[in-house]
C-alpha positions as CSV (number, residue, x, y, z in Angstrom):
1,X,14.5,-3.4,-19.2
2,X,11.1,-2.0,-18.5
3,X,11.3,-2.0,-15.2
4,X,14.4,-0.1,-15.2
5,X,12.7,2.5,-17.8
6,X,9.5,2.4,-15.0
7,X,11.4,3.5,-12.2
8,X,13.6,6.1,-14.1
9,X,10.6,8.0,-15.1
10,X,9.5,7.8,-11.0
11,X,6.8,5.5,-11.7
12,X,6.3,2.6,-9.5
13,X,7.0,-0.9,-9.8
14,X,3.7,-1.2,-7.8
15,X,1.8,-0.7,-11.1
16,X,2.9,-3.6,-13.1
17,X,0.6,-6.5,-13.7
18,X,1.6,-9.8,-12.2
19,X,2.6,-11.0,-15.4
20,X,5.6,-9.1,-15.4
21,X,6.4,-10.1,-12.1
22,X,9.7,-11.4,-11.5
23,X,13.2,-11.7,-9.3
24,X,14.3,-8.1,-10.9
25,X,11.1,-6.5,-10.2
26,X,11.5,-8.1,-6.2
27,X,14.8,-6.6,-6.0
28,X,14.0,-3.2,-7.4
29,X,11.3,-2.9,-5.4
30,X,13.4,-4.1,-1.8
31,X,16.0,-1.5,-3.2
32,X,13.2,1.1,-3.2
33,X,12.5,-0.4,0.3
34,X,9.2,-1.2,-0.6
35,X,9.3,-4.6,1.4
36,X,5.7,-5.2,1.6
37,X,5.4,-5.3,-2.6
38,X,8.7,-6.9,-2.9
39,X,7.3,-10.1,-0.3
40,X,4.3,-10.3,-2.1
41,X,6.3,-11.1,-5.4
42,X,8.7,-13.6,-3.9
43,X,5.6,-15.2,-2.2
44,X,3.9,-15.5,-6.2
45,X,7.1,-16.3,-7.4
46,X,8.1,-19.0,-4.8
47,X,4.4,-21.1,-5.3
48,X,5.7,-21.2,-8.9
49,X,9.2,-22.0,-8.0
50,X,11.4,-25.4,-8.3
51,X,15.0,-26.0,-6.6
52,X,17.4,-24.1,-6.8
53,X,15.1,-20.7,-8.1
54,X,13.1,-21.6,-4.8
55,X,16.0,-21.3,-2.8
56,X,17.5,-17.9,-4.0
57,X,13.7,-16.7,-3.9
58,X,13.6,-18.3,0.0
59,X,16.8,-16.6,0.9
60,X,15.5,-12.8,-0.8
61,X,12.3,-13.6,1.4
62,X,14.7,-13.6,4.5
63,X,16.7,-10.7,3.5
64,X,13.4,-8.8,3.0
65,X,11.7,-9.7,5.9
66,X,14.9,-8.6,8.1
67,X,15.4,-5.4,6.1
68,X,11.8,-4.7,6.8
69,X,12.1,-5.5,10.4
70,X,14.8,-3.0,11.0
71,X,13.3,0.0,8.8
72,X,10.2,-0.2,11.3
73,X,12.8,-0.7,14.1
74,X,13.8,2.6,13.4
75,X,11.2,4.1,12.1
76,X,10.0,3.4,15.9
77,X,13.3,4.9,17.3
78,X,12.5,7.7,15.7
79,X,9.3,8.5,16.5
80,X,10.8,7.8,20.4
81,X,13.3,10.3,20.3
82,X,11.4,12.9,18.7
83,X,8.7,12.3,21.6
84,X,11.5,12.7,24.0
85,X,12.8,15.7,22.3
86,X,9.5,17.1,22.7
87,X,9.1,16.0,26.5
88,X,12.4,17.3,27.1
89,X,11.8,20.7,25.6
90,X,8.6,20.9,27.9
91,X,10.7,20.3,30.7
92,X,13.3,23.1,29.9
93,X,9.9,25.7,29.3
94,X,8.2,24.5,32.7
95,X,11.7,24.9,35.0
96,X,12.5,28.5,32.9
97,X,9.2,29.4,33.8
98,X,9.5,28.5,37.9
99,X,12.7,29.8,37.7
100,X,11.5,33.3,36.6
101,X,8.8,32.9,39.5
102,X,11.4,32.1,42.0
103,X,13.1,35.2,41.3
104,X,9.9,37.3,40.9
105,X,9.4,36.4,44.2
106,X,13.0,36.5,45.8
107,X,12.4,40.5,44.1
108,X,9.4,41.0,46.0
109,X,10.8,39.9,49.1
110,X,13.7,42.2,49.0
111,X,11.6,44.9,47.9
112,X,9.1,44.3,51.5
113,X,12.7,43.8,53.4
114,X,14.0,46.9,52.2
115,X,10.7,49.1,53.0
């Protein structure tokens, strides 16, 4: 229950002493996608571990890990599209500004034609 109290108040489960640590405190902290924390409870709790605890502790290891995985999987995505965006707004300035050369000097020339 203190961990629930914790987390209400916006403290981190970060901040507990190893003592405390257990299977709740790995999930709230994987629910709070804090992946690294939440692996390096399973790993203290899985040295501990016997049978069957050591198997549902090995299996919320997995999930972790792949949850992890993916956040920086897109975390990466979207630091690549926002690069992109930015490359592609470049672009757009860059041809705007040709374009308004290209008829600066289409204007000259019919201004020399015409004298």
């Amino acid at each position: 229950m203190r961990e629930d109290k914790n987390t209400e108040n916006g403290e981190n489960v970060e901040n507990l002493p190893r003592r405390f640590w257990t299977i709740a405190v790995a999930r709230l902290a994987y629910q709070q996608e804090q992946y690294d924390f939440a692996l390096k409870v399973v790993a203290s709790l899985i040295r501990k571990a016997r049978g069957a605890p050591r198997a549902r502790l090995t299996k919320l290891k997995k999930e972790i890990r792949a949850a992890r995985k993916t956040a920086q999987t897109l975390a990466r995505n979207k630091r690549i599209i926002s690069r992109l965006e930015e490359l592609l707004t470049r672009v757009q300035a860059v041809r705007l500004e040709r374009a308004s050369l290209v008829s600066e000097t289409s204007n000259m020339q019919n201004r020399e034609d015409r004298t």
